[in-house]
C-alpha positions as CSV (number, residue, x, y, z in Angstrom):
1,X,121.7,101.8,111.6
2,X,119.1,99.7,109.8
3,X,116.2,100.4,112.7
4,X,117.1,104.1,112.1
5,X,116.7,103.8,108.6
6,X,113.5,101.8,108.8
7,X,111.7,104.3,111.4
8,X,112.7,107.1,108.9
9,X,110.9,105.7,106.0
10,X,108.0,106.4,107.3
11,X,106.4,109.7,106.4
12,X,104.8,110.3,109.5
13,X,107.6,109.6,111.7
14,X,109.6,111.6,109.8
15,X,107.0,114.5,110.6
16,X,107.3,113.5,114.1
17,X,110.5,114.2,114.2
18,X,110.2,117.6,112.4
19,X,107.7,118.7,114.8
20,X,109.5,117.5,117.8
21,X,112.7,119.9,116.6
22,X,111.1,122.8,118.4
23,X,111.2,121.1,121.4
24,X,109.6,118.4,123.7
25,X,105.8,117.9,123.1
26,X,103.1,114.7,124.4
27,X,102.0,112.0,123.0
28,X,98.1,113.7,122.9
29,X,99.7,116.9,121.1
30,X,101.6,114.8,118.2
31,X,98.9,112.7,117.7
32,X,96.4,115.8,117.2
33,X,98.9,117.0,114.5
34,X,98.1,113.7,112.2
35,X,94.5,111.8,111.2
36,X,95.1,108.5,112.3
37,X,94.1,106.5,115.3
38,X,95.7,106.1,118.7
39,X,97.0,102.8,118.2
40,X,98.5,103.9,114.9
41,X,100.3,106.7,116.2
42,X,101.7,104.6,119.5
43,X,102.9,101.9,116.6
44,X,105.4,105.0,115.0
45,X,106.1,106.3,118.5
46,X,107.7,102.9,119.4
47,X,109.4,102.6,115.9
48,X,111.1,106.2,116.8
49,X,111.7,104.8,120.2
50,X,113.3,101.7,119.5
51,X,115.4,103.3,116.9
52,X,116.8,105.4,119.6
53,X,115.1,108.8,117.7
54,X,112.9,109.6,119.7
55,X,113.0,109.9,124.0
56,X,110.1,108.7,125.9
57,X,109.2,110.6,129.6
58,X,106.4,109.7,131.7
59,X,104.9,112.7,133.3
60,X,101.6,112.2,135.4
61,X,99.5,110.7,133.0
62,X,101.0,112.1,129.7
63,X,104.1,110.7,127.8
64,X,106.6,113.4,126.8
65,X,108.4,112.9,123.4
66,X,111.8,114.3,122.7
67,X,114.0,114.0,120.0
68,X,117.3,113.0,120.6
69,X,119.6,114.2,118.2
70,X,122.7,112.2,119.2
71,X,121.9,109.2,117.2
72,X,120.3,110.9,114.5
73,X,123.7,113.1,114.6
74,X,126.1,108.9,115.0
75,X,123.7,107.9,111.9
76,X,124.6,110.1,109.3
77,X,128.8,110.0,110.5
78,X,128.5,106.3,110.1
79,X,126.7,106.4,106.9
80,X,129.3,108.6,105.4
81,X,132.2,106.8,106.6
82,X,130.7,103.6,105.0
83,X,130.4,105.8,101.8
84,X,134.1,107.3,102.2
85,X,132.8,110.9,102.7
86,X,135.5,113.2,104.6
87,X,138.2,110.5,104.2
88,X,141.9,112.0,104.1
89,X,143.7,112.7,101.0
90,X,140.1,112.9,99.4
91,X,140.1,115.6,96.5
92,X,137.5,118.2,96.6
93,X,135.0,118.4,93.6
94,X,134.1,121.9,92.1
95,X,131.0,122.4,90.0
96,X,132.3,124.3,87.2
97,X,130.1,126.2,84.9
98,X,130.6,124.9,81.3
99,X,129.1,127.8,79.8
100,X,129.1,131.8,80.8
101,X,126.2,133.2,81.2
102,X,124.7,135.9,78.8
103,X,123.5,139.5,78.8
């Protein structure tokens, strides 16, 4: 959970991500999305990658980035169990207005 975490800090991989949620795209088509080097961007892929995030497919000579939604899906259940979220016999909190509102 930590390496997912840590790759989502990251402003850029975050967007990498975002863009990647309407569906597969290569490495040369991310990286013209952003205005940093090469090397930079093949520095977040790998943090994406190695956090499990992100899905890595040669294709001739062009890498194909998908996001993989599984672990970003095992993250956030795990996260919430460690905070007690959807626990049985948990009560359900209302927000109740404390004032009516005027006409």
């Amino acid at each position: 959970m930590d390496r997912v975490f840590d790759a989502l800090a990251h402003p850029t991989r975050r967007r990498i991500l975002e863009l990647l949620k309407s569906g597969a795209m290569s490495a040369g088509e991310l990286a013209d999305a952003f205005s940093v080097s090469k090397p930079t961007m093949s520095n977040h892929f790998a943090k994406l990658r190695d956090a499990g995030l992100i899905r890595a497919e040669p294709r001739g000579t062009s890498i194909i980035y998908t996001i993989n939604l599984s672990v970003l899906d095992e993250v956030v259940m795990g996260f919430m169990g460690r905070l007690g979220v959807g626990e049985q016999g948990e009560e359900t909190c209302a927000i109740v207005p404390t004032s009516s509102p005027r006409s």
